[in-house]
PQR file of N, CA, C, O and H, with PARSE charges and radii, in Angstrom:
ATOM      1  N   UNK A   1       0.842  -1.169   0.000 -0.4000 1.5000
ATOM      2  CA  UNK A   1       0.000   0.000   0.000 -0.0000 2.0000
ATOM      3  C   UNK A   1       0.890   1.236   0.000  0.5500 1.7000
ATOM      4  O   UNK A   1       1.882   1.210   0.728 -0.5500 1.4000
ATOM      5  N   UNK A   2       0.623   2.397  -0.795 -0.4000 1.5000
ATOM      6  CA  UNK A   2       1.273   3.348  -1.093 -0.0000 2.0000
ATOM      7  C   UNK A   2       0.350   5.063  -0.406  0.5500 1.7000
ATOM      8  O   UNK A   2      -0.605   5.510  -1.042 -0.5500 1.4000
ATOM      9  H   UNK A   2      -0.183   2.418  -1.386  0.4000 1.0000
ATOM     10  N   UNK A   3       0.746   5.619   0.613 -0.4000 1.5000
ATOM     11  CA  UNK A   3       0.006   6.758   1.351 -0.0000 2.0000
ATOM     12  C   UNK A   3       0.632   7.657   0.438  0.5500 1.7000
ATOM     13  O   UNK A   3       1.860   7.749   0.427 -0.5500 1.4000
ATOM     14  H   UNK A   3       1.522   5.255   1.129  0.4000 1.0000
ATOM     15  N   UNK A   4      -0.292   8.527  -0.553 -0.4000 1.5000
ATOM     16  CA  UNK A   4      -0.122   9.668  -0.666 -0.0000 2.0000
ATOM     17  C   UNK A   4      -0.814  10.693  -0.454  0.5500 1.7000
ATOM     18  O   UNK A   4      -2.019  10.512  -0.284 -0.5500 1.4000
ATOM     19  H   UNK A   4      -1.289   8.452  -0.545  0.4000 1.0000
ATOM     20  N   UNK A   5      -0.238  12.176  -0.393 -0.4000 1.5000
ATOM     21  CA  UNK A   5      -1.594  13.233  -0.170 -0.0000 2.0000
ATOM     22  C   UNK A   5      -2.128  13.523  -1.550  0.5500 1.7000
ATOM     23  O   UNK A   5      -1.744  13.815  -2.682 -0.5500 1.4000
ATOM     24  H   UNK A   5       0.741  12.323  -0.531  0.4000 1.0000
ATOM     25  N   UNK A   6      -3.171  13.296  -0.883 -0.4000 1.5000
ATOM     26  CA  UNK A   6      -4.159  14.472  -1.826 -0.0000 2.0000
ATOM     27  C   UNK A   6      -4.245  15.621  -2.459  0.5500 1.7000
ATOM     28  O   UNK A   6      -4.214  16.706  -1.879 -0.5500 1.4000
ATOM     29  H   UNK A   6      -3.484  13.058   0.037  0.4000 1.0000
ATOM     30  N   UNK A   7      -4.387  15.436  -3.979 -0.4000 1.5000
ATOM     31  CA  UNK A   7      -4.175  16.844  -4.747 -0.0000 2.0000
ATOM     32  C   UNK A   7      -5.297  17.727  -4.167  0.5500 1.7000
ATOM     33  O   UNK A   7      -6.487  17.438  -4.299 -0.5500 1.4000
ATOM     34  H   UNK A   7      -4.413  14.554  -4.450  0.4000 1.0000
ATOM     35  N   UNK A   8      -4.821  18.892  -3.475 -0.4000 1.5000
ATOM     36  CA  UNK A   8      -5.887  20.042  -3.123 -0.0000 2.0000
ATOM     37  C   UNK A   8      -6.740  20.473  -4.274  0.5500 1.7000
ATOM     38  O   UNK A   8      -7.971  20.443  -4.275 -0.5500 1.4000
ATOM     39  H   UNK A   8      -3.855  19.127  -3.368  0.4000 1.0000
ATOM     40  N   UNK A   9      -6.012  20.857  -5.204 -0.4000 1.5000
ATOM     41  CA  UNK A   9      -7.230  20.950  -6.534 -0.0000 2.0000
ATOM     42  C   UNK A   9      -7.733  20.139  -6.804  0.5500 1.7000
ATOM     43  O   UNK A   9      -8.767  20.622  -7.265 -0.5500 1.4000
ATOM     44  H   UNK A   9      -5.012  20.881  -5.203  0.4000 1.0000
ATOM     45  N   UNK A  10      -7.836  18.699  -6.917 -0.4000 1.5000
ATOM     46  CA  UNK A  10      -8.732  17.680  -7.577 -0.0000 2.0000
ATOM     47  C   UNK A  10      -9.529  17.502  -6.282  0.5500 1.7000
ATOM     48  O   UNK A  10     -10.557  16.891  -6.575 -0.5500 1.4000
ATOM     49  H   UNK A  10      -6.995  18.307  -6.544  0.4000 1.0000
ATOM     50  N   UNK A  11      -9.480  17.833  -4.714 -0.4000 1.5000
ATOM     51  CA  UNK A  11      -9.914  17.264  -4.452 -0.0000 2.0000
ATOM     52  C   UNK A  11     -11.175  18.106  -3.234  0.5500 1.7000
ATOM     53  O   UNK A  11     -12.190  17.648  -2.710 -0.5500 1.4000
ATOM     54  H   UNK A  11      -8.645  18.330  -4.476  0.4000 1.0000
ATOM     55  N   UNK A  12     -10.501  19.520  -3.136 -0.4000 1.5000
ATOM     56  CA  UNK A  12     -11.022  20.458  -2.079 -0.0000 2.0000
ATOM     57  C   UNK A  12     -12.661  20.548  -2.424  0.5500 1.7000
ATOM     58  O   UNK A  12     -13.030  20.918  -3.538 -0.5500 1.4000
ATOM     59  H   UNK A  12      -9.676  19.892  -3.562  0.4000 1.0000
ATOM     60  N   UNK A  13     -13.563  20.197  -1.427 -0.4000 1.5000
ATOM     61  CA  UNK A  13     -14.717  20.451  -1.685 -0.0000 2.0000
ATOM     62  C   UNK A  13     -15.687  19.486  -1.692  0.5500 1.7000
ATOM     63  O   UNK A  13     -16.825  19.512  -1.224 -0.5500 1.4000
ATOM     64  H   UNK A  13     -13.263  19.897  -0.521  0.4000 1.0000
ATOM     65  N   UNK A  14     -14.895  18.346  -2.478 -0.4000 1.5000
ATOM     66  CA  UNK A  14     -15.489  17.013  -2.199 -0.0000 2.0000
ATOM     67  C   UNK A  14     -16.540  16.446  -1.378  0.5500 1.7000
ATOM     68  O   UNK A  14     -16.240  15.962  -0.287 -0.5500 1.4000
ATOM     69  H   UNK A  14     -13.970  18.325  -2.858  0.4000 1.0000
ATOM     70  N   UNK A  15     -17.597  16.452  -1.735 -0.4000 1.5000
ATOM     71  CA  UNK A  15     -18.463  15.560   0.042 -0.0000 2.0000
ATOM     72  C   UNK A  15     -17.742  13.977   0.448  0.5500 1.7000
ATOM     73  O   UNK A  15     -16.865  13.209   0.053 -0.5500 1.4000
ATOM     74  H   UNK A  15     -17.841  16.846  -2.622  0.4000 1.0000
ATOM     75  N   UNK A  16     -18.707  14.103   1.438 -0.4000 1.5000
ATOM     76  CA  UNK A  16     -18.363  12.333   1.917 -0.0000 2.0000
ATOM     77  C   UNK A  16     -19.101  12.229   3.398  0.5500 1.7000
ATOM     78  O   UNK A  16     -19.287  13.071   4.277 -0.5500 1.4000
ATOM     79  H   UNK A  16     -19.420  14.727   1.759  0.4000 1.0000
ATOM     80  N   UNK A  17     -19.338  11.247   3.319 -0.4000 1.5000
ATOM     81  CA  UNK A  17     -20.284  10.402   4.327 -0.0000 2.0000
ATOM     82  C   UNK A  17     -19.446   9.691   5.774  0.5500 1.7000
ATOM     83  O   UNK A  17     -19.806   8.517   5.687 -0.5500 1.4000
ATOM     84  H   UNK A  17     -19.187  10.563   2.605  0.4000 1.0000
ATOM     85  N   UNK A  18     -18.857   9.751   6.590 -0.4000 1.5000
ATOM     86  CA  UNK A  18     -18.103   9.287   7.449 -0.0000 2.0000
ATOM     87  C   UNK A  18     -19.208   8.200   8.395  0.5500 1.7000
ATOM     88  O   UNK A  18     -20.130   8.660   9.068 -0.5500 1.4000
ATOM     89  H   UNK A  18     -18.565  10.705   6.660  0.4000 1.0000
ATOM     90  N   UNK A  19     -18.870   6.522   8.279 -0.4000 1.5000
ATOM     91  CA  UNK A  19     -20.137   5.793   8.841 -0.0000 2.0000
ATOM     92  C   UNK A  19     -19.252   5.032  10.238  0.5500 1.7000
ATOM     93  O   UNK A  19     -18.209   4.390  10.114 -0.5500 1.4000
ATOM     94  H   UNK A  19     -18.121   6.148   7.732  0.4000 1.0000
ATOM     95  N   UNK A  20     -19.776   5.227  11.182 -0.4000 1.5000
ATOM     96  CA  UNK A  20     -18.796   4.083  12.232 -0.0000 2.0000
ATOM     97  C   UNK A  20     -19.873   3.582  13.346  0.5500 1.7000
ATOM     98  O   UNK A  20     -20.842   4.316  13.544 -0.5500 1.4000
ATOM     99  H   UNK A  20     -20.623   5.748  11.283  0.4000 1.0000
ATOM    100  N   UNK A  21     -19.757   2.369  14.087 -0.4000 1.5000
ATOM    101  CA  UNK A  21     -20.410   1.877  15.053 -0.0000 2.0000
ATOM    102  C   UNK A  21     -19.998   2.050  16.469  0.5500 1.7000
ATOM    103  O   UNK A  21     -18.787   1.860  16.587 -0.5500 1.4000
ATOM    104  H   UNK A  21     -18.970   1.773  13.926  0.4000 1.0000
ATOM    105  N   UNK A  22     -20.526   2.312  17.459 -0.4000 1.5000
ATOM    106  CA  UNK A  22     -20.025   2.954  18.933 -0.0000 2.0000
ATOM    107  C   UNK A  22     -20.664   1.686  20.167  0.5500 1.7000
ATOM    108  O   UNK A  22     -21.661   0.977  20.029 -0.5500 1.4000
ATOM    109  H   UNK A  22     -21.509   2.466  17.363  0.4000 1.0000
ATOM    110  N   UNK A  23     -20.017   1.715  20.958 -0.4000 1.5000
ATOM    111  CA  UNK A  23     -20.881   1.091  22.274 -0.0000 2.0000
ATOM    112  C   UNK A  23     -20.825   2.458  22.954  0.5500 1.7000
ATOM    113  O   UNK A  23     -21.246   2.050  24.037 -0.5500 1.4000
ATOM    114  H   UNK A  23     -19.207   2.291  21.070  0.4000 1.0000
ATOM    115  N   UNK A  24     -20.667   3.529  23.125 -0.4000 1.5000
ATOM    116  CA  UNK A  24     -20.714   4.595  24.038 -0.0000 2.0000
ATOM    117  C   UNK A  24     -19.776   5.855  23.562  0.5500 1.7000
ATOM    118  O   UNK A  24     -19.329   6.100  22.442 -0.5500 1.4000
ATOM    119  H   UNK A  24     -20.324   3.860  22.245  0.4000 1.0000
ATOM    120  N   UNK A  25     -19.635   6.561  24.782 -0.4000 1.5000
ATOM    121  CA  UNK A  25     -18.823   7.603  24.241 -0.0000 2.0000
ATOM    122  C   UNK A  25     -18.549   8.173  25.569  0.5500 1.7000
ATOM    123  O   UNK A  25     -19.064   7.842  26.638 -0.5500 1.4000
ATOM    124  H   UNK A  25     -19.999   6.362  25.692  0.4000 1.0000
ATOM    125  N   UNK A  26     -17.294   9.453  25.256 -0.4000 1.5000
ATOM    126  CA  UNK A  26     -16.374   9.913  26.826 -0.0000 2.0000
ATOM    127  C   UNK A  26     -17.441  10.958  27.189  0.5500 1.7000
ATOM    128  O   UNK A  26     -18.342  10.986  26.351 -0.5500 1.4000
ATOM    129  H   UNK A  26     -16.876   9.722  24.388  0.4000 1.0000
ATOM    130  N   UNK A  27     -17.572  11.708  28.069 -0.4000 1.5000
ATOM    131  CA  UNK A  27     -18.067  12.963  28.898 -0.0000 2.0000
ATOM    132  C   UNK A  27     -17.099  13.268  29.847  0.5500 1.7000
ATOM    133  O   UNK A  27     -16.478  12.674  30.728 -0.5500 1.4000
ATOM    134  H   UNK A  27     -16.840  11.686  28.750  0.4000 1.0000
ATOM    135  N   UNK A  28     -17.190  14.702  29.250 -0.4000 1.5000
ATOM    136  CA  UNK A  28     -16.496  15.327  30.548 -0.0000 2.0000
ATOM    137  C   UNK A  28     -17.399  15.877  31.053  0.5500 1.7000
ATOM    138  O   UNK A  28     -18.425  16.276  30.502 -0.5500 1.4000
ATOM    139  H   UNK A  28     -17.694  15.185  28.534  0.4000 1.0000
ATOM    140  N   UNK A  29     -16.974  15.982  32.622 -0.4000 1.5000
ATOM    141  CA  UNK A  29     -17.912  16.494  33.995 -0.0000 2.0000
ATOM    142  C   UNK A  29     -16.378  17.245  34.298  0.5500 1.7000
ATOM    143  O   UNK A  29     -15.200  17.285  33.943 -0.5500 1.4000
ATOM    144  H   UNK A  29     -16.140  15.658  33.069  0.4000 1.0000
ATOM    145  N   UNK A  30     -17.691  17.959  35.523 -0.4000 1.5000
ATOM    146  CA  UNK A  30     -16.622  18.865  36.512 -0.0000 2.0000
ATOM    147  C   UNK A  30     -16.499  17.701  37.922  0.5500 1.7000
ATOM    148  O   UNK A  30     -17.203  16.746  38.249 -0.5500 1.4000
ATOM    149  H   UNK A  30     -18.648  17.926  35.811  0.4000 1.0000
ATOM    150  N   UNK A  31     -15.352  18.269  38.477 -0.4000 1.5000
ATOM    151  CA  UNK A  31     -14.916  17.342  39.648 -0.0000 2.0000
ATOM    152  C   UNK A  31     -14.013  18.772  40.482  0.5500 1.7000
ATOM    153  O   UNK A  31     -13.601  19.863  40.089 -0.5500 1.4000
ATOM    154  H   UNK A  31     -14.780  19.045  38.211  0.4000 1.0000
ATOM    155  N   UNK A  32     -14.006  18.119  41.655 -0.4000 1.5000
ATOM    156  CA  UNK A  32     -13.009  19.297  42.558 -0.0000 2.0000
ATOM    157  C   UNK A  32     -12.071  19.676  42.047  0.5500 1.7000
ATOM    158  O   UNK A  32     -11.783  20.870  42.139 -0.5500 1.4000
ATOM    159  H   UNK A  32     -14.340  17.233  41.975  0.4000 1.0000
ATOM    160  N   UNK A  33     -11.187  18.698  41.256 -0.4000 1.5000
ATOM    161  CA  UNK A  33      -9.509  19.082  40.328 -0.0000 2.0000
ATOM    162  C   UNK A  33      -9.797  19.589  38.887  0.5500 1.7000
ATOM    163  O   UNK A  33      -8.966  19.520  37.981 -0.5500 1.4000
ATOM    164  H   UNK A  33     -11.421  17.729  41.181  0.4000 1.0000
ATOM    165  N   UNK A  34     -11.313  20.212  38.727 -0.4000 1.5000
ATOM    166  CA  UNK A  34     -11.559  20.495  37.333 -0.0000 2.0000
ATOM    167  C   UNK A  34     -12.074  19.927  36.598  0.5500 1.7000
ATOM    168  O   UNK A  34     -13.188  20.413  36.405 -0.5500 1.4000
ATOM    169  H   UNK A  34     -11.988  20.268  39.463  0.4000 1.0000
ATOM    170  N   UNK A  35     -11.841  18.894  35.881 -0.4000 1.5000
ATOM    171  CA  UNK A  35     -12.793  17.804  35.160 -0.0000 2.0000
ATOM    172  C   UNK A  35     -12.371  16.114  35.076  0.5500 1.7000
ATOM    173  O   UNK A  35     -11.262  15.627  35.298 -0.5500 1.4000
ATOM    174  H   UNK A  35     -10.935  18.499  36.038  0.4000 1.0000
ATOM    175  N   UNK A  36     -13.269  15.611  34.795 -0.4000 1.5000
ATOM    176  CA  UNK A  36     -12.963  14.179  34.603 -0.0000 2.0000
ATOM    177  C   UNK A  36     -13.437  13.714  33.404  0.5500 1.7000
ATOM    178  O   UNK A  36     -14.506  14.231  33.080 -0.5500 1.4000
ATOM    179  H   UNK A  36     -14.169  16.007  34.614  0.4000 1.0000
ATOM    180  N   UNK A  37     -12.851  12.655  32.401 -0.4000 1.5000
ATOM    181  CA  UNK A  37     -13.411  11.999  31.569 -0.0000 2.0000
ATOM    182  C   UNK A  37     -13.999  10.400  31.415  0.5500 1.7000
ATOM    183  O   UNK A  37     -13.436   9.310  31.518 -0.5500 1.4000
ATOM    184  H   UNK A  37     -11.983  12.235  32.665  0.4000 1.0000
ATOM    185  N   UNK A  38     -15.303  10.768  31.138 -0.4000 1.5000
ATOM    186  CA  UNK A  38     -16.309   9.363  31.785 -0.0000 2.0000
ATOM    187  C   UNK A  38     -16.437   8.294  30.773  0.5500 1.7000
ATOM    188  O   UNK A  38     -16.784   8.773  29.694 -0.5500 1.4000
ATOM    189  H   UNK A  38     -15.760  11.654  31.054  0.4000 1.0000
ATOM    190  N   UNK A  39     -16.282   7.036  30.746 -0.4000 1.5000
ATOM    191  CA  UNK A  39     -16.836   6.627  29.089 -0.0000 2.0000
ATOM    192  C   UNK A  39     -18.880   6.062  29.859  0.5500 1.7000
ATOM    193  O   UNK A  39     -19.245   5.459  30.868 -0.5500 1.4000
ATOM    194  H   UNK A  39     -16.000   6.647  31.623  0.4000 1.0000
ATOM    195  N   UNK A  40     -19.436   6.536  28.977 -0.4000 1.5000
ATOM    196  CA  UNK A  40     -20.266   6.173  29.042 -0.0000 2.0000
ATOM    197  C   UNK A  40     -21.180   5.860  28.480  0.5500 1.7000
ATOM    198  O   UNK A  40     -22.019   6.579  27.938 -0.5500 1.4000
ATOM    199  H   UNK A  40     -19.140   7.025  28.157  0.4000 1.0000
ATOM    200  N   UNK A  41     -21.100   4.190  28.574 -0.4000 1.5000
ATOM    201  CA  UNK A  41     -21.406   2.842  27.415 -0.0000 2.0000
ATOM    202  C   UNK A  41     -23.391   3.371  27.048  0.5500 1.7000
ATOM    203  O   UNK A  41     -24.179   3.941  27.803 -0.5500 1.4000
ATOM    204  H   UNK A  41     -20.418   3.606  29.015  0.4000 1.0000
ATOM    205  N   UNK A  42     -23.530   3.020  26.055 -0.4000 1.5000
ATOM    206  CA  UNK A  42     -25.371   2.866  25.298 -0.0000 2.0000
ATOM    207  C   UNK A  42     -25.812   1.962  25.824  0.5500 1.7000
ATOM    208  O   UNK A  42     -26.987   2.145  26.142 -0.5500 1.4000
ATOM    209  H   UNK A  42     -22.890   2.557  25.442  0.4000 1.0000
ATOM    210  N   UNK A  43     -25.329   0.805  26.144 -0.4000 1.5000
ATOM    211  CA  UNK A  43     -26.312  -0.422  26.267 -0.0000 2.0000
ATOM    212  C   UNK A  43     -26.090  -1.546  25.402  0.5500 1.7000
ATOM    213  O   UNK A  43     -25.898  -2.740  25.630 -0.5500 1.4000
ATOM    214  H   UNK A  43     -24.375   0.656  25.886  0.4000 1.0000
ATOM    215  N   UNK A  44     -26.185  -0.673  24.060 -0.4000 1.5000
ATOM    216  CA  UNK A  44     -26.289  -1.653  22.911 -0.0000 2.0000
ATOM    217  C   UNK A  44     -25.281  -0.725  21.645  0.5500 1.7000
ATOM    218  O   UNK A  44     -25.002   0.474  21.618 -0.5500 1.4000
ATOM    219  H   UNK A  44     -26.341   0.297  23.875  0.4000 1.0000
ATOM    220  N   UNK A  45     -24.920  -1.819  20.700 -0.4000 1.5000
ATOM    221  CA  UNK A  45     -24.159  -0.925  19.672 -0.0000 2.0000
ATOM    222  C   UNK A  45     -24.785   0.085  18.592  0.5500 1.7000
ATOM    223  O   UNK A  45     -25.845  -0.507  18.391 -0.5500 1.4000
ATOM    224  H   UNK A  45     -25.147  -2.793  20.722  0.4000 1.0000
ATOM    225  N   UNK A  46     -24.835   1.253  17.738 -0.4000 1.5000
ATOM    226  CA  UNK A  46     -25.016   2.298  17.975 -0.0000 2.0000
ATOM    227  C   UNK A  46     -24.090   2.380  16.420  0.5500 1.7000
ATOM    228  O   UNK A  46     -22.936   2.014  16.196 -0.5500 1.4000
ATOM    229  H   UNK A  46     -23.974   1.734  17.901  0.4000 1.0000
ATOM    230  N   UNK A  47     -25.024   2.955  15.579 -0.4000 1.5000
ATOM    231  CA  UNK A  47     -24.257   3.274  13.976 -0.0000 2.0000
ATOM    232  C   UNK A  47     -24.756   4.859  13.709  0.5500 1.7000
ATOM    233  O   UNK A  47     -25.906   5.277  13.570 -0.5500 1.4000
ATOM    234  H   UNK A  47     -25.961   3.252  15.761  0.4000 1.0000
ATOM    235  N   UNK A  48     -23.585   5.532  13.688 -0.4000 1.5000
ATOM    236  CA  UNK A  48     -23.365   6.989  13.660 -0.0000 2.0000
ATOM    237  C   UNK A  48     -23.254   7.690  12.549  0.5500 1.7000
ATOM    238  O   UNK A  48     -23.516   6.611  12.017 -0.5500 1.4000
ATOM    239  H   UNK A  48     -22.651   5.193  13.801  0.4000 1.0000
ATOM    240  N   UNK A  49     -23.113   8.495  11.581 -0.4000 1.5000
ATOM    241  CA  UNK A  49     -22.583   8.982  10.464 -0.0000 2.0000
ATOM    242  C   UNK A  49     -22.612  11.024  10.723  0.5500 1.7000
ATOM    243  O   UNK A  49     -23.047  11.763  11.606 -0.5500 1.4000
ATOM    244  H   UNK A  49     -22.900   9.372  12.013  0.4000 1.0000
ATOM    245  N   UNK A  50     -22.130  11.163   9.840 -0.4000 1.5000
ATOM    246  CA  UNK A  50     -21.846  12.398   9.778 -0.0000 2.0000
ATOM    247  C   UNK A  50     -21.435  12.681   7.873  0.5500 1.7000
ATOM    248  O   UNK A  50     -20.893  11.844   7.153 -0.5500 1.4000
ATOM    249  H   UNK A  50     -21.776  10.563   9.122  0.4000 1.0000
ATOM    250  N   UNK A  51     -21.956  14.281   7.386 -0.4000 1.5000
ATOM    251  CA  UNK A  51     -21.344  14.550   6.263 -0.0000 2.0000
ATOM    252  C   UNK A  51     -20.255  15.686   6.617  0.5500 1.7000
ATOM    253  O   UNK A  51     -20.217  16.679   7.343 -0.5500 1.4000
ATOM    254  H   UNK A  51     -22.396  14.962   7.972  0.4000 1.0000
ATOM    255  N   UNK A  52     -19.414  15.042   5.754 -0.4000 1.5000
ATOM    256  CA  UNK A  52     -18.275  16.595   5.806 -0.0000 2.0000
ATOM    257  C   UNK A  52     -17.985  16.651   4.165  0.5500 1.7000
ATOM    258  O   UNK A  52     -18.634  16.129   3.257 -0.5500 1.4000
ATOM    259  H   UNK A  52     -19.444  14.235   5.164  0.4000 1.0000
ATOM    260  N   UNK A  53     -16.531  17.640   4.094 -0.4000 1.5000
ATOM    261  CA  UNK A  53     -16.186  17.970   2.887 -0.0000 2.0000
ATOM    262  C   UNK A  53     -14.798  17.663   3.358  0.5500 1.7000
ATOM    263  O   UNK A  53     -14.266  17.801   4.459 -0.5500 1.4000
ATOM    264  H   UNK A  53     -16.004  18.064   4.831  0.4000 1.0000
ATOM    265  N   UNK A  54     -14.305  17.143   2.050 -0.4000 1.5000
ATOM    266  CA  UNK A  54     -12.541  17.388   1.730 -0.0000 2.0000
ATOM    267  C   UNK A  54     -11.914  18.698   1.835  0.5500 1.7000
ATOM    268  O   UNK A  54     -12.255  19.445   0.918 -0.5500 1.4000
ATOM    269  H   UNK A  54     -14.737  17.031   1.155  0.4000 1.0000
ATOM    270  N   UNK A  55     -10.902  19.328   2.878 -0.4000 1.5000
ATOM    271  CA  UNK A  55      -9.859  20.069   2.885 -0.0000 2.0000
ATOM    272  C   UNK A  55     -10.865  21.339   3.463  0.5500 1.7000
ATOM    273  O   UNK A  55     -10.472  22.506   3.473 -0.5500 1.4000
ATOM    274  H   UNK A  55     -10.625  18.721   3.623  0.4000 1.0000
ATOM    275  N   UNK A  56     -12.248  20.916   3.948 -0.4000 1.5000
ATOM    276  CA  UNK A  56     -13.012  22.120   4.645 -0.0000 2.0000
ATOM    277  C   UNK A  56     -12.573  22.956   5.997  0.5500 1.7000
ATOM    278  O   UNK A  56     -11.860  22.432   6.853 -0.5500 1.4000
ATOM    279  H   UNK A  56     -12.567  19.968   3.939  0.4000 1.0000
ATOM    280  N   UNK A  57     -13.078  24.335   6.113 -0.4000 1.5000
ATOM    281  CA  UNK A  57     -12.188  24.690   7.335 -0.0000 2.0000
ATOM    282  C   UNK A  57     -12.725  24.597   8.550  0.5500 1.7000
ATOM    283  O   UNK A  57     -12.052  24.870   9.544 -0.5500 1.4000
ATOM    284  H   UNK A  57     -13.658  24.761   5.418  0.4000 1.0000
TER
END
């Protein structure tokens, strides 16, 4: 397998669909020393997505 970057002109702007599966996720809370980070599980597994763009700011 060969990693190269991406031509900014061929590629800035681009959509795309980002798909992944979760059992939970972190939270931060406050605590006396400032904050803490919690994981805190769904129950059950959990399919997420999001749209973004290539090279967006």
């Amino acid at each position: 397998m060969i990693i190269k970057p991406l031509d900014k002109e061929t590629y800035a702007g681009r959509k795309f669909t980002a798909r992944y599966k979760t059992k939970g996720f972190y939270d931060i809370r406050p605590s006396d020393f400032g904050f803490r980070i919690e994981y805190v599980p769904f129950g059950e597994t959990v399919e997420r997505s999001f749209d973004d763009e290539i090279f967006s700011e």
